[in-house]
C-alpha positions in Angstrom: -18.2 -5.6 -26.7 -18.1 -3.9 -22.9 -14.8 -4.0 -21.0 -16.7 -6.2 -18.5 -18.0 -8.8 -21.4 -14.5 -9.1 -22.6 -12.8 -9.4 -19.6 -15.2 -11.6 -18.1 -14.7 -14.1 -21.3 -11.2 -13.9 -20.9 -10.7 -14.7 -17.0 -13.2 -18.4 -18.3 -10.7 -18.9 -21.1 -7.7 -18.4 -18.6 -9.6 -21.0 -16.4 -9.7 -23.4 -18.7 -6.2 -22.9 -20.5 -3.6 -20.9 -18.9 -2.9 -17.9 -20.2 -3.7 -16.7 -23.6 -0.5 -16.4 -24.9 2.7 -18.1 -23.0 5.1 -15.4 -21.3 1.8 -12.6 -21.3 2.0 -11.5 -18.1 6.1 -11.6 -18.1 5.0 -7.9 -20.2 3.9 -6.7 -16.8 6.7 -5.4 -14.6 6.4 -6.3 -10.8 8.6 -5.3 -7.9 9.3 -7.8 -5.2 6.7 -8.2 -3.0 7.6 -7.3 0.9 7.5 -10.0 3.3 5.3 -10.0 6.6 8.5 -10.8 9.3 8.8 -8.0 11.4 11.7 -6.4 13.3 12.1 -7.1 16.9 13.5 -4.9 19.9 16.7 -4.3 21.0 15.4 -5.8 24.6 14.0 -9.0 22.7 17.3 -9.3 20.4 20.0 -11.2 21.7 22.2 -12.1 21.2 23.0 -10.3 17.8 20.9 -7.5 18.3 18.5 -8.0 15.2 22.2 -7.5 13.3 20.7 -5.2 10.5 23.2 -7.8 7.9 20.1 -10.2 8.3 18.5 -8.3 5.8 15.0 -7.5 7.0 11.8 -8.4 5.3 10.7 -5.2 4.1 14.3 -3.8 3.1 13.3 -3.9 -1.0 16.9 -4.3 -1.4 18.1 -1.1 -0.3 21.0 -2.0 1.5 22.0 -1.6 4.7 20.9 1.8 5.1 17.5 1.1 3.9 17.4 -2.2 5.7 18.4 0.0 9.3 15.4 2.5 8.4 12.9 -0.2 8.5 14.7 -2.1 11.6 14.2 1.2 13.7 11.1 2.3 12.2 8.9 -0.8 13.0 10.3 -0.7 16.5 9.5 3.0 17.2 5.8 2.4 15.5 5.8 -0.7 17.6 6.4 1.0 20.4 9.6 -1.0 21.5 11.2 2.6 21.3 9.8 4.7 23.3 8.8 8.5 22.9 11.1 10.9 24.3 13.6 7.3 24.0 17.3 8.8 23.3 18.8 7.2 20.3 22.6 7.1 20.7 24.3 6.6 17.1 27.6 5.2 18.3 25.0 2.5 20.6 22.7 1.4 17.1 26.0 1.3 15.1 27.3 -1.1 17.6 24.0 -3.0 18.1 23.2 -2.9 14.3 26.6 -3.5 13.3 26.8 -0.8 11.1 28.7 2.1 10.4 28.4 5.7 11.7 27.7 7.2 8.1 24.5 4.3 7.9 23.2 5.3 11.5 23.6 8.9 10.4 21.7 8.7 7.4 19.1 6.4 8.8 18.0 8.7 11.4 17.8 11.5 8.6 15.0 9.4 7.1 13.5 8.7 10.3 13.4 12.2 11.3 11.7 13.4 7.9 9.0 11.1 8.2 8.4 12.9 11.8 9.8 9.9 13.6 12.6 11.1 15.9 14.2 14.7 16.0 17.7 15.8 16.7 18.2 19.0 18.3 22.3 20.5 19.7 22.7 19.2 23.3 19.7 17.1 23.7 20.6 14.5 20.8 18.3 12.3 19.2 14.8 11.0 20.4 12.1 9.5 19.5 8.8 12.1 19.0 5.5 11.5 20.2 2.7 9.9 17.4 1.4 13.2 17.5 4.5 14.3 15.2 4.2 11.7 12.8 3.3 11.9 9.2 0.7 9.4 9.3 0.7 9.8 5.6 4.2 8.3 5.2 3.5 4.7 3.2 6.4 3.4 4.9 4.6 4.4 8.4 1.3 3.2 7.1 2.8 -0.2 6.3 4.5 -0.2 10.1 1.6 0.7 11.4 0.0 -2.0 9.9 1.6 -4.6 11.1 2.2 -3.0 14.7 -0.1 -3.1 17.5 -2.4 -0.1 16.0 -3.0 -2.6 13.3 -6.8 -2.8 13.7 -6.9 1.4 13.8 -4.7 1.8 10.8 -6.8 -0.3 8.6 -9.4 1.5 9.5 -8.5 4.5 8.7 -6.9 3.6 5.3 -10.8 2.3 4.6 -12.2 5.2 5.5 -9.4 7.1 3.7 -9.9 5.2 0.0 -13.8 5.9 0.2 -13.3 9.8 0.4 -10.6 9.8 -1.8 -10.9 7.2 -5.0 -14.7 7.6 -5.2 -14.5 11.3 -6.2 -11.2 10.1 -8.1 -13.1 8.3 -10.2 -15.6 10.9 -11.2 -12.6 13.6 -12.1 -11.2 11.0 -14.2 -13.6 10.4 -16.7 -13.2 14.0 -17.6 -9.9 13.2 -18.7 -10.6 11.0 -22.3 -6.7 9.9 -22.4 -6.1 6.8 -24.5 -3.3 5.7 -23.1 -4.2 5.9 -19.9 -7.7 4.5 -20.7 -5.7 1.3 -22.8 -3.7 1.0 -19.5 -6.8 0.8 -17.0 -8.2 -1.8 -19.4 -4.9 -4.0 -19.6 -4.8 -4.0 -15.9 -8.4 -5.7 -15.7 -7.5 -8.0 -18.3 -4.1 -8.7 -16.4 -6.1 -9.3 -13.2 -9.2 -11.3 -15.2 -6.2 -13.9 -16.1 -4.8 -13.9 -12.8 -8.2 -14.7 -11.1 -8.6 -17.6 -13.4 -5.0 -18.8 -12.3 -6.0 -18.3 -9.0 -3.0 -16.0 -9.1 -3.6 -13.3 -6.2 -0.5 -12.1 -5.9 -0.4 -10.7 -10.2 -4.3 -9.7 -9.3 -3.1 -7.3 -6.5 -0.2 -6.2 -8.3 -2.3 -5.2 -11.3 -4.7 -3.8 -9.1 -2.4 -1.4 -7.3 -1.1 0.0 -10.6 -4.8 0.1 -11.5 -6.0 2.3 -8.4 -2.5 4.5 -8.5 -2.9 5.1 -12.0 -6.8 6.4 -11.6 -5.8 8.7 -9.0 -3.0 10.1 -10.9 -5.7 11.2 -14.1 -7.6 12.6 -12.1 -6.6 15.7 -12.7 -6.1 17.4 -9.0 -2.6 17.5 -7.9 -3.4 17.2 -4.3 -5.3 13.9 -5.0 -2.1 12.7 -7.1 0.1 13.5 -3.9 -2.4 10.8 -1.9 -1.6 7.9 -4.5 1.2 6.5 -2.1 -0.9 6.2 0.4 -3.6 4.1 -1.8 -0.5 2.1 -3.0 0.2 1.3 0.7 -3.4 0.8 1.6 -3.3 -2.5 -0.8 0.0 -3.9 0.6 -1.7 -4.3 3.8 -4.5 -6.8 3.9 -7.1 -7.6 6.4 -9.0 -5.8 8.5 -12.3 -4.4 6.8 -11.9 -6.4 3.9 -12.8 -4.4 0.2 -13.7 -5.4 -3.1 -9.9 -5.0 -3.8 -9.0 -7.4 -1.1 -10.8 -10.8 -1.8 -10.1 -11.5 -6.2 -13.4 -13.0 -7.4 -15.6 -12.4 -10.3 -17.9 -9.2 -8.2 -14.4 -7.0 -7.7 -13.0 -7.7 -11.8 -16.5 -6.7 -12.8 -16.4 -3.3 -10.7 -13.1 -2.5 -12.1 -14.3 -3.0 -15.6 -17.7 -1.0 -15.3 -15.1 1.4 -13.5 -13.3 1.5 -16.5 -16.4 1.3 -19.0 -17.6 4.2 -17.7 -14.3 6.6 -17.7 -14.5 5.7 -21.8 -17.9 6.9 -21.5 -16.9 9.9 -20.0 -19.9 9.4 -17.3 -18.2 10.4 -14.3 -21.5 9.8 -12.0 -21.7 5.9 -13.0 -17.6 5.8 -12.2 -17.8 6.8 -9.0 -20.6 4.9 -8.1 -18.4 1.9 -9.5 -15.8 2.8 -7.6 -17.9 2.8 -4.3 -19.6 -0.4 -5.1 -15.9 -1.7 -5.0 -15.2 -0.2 -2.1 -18.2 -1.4 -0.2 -16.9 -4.4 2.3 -18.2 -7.7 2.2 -21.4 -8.2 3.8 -19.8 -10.4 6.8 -17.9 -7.3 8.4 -18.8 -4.0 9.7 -18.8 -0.9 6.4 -15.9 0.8 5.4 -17.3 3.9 7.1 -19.0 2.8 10.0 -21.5 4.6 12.5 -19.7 8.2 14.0 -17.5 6.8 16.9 -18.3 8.3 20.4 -15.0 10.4 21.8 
């Protein structure tokens, strides 16, 4: 029996029942998912000052340090901070609440992702977008949720159909069968999720699904671009993929996907892949018409 036949018997039996077996999906490891409350500016947040102990949604539990990265991150994305804004550590420690050693290390980050720079007797500022690595899945997700929202997931679109398609057809060169076993648990994970109506388990097990794909495929420089996949699928809306709505038409994709990687035909996983990709018929193509400059 075809990975699609089976899957496609088990997501009706999961409708009907539950899951096969109780606990299944407990196997499946997921990390908290990160919340859609954004940060606010320091203009906006009075009285405490958006008092980084709040814990903010998209933290993941990395303390305060981690929790200050994402607190000034979102607002320089945003644009509350400014480019060229100075960024006084002793005024954020005070505003934040936080110590010295946190603000220190927190613009570190920032300034490896190409968001502020610190230079001897000019302190730190914030850099222009131009400076940016726009490949940064913490930036991505900013972006996301910023006012470039619209732009961002339009690029992450177009992005995913240059990169996973040709993926795809790498990876069925490479006949691993643990890596093929783990593709196929992923659609089985997601074919019982969809019959839960479980979308949150369905885009968990299909981010491991695309991350894993990319990382088979064999080309290092594709492998370096799986974070940025892995981000694309946090953020929702926009040009909405296969990926982005669970229903029968995007399980059957990834199975055929994964059918024809254990077939070794790399042509008829790519085209899977890009039939996946393909937006619903009710929005514009995830690679629209050249734009006019």
């Amino acid at each position: 029996m075809s990975t699609l036949a089976h899957t496609m018997m088990t997501a009706a039996r999961s409708a009907d029942s539950g899951l096969a077996t109780p606990g299944e999906l407990d196997r499946y490891p997921y990390a908290e998912a990160p919340g859609t409350d954004r940060g606010t500016g320091w203009d906006t947040a009075e009285p405490d000052l958006g008092r980084v102990g709040r814990r903010t949604a998209g933290s993941r539990g990395r303390g305060l340090h981690g929790q200050l990265v994402q607190q000034l991150g979102q607002m320089i994305v945003s644009g509350d901070l400014g480019a060229d804004r100075p960024l006084v550590p002793e005024e954020i420690g005070q505003r934040f609440e936080v110590s010295r050693t946190v603000v220190r290390e927190s613009l570190r980050v920032l300034e490896a992702k190409g968001l502020v720079s610190a230079r001897p007797n000019v302190g730190t500022r914030v850099r222009p977008v131009s400076d940016w690595n726009l490949l940064d899945p913490d930036i991505i997700e900013w972006r996301a949720y910023g006012p470039q929202r619209d732009d961002q997931r339009r690029e992450l679109s177009e992005l995913r159909w240059t990169i996973e398609p040709l993926a795809a057809r790498l990876a069925a060169g490479h006949g691993r069968e643990d890596v093929q076993q783990r593709l196929t648990d992923m659609v089985e994970i997601m074919g019982h999720a969809l019959g839960q109506g479980d979308a949150l388990t369905f885009a968990r097990a299909d981010n491991e699904f695309h991350s894993l794909l990319i990382r088979v495929a064999g080309n290092r420089m594709l492998e370096h671009l799986s974070g940025i996949v892995s981000a694309a699928l946090h953020v929702s809306g926009g040009p909405v993929t296969g990926c982005e709505r669970p229903n029968e038409t995007s399980l059957a994709h990834h199975a055929r996907i994964v059918d024809a990687l254990a077939g070794g035909d790399g042509a008829a996983a790519e085209a899977a892949m890009r039939q996946l990709l393909t937006v619903h018929p009710e929005v514009e193509r995830v690679v629209p018409a050249p734009r006019e400059h």
